[in-house]
C-alpha positions as CSV (number, residue, x, y, z in Angstrom):
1,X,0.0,0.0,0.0
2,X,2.6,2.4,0.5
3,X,3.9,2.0,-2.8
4,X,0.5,2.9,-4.3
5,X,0.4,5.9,-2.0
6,X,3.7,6.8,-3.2
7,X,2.8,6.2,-6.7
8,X,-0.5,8.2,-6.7
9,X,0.1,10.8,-4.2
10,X,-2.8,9.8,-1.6
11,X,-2.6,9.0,2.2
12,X,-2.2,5.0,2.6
13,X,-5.2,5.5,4.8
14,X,-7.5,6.5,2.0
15,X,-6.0,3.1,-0.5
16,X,-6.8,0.9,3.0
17,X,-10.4,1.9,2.8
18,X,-11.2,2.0,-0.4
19,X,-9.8,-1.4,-0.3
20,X,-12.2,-1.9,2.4
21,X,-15.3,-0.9,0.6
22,X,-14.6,-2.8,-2.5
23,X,-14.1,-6.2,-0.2
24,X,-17.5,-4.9,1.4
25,X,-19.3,-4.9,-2.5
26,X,-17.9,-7.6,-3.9
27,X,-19.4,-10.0,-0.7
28,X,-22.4,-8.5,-0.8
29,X,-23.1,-9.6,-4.9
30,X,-21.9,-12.9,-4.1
31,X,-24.1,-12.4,-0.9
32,X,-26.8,-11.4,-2.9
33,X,-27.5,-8.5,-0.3
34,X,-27.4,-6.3,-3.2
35,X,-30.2,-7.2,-4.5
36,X,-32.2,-7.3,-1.4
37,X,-30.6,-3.5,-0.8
38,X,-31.9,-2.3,-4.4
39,X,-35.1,-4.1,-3.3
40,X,-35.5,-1.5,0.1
41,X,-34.3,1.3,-2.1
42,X,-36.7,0.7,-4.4
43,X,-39.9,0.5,-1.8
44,X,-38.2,4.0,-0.1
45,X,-38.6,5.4,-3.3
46,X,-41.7,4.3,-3.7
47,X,-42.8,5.6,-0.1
48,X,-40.5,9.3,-0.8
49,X,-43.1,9.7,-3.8
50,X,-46.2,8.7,-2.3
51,X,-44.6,11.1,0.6
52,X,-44.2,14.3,-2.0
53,X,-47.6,13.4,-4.1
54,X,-49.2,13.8,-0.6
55,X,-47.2,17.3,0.0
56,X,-48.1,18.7,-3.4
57,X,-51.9,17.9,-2.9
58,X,-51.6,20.2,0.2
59,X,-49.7,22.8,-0.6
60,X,-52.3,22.8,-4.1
61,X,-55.2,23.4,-1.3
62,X,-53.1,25.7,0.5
63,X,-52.8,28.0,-3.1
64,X,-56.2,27.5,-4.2
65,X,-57.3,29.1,-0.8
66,X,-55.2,32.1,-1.3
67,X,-56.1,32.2,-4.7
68,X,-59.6,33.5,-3.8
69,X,-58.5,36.2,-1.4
70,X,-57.9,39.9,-3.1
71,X,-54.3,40.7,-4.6
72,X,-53.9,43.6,-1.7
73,X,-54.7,40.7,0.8
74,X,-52.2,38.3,-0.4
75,X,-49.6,41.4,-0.5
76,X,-50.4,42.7,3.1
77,X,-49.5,38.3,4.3
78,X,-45.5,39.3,3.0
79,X,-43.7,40.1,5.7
80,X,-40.6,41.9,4.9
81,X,-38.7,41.7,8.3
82,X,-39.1,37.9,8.6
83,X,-36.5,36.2,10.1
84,X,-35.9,33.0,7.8
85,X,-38.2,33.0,4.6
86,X,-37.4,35.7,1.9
87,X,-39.2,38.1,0.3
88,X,-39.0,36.4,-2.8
89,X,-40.0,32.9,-1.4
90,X,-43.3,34.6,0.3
91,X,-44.1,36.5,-2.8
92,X,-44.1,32.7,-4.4
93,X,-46.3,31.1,-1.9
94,X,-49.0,33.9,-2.0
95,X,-48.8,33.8,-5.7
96,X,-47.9,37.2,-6.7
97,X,-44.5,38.9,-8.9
98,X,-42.2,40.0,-6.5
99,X,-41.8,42.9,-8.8
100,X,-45.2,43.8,-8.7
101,X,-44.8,43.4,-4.5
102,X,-42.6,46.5,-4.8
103,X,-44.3,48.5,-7.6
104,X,-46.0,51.9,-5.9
105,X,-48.4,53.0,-8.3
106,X,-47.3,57.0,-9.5
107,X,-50.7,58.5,-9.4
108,X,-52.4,60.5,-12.5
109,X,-50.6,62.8,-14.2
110,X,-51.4,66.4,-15.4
């Protein structure tokens, strides 16, 4: 190992585990863990969808409900002095431009 260290430039440490890990993968296909592995991956994927399906039917609700109220309504729910969500991401959520959050109309003209 410390010839291969030598050789690529990389700590003996780093050759050891990699090593390490490649032992680990090779048992497991002969092991046929792998496949049971891809197998639970698969059903958490499954289960992370169903998860953000189930998000994104809520949050829809949430936007169809602010939908309805008035324009100045949804503009007087941005707060500008909040502590963690943006300006930008509240102009998002209540559906309105953010440029249109910071437009002051100029009044008639003569």
């Amino acid at each position: 190992m410390a010839e291969l260290a030598a050789r690529y430039d990389v700590h003996p440490n780093l050759i050891a585990n990699w090593k390490k890990k490649a032992r680990q993968k090779v048992l497991a296909g002969f092991s046929g863990k792998q496949e049971r592995d891809e197998v639970s991956r698969e059903a958490e994927i499954k289960e992370l969808r169903a998860k953000i399906r189930r998000a994104r039917h809520r949050a829809g609700f949430f936007i169809q409900g602010l939908r309805s109220l008035s324009r100045g309504r949804r503009v007087a729910m941005v707060d500008r002095d909040h502590a963690r969500v943006s300006i930008a991401r509240q102009c998002c959520l209540v559906s309105i431009a953010r440029s249109s959050f910071y437009y002051e109309g100029k009044g008639e003209t003569r």
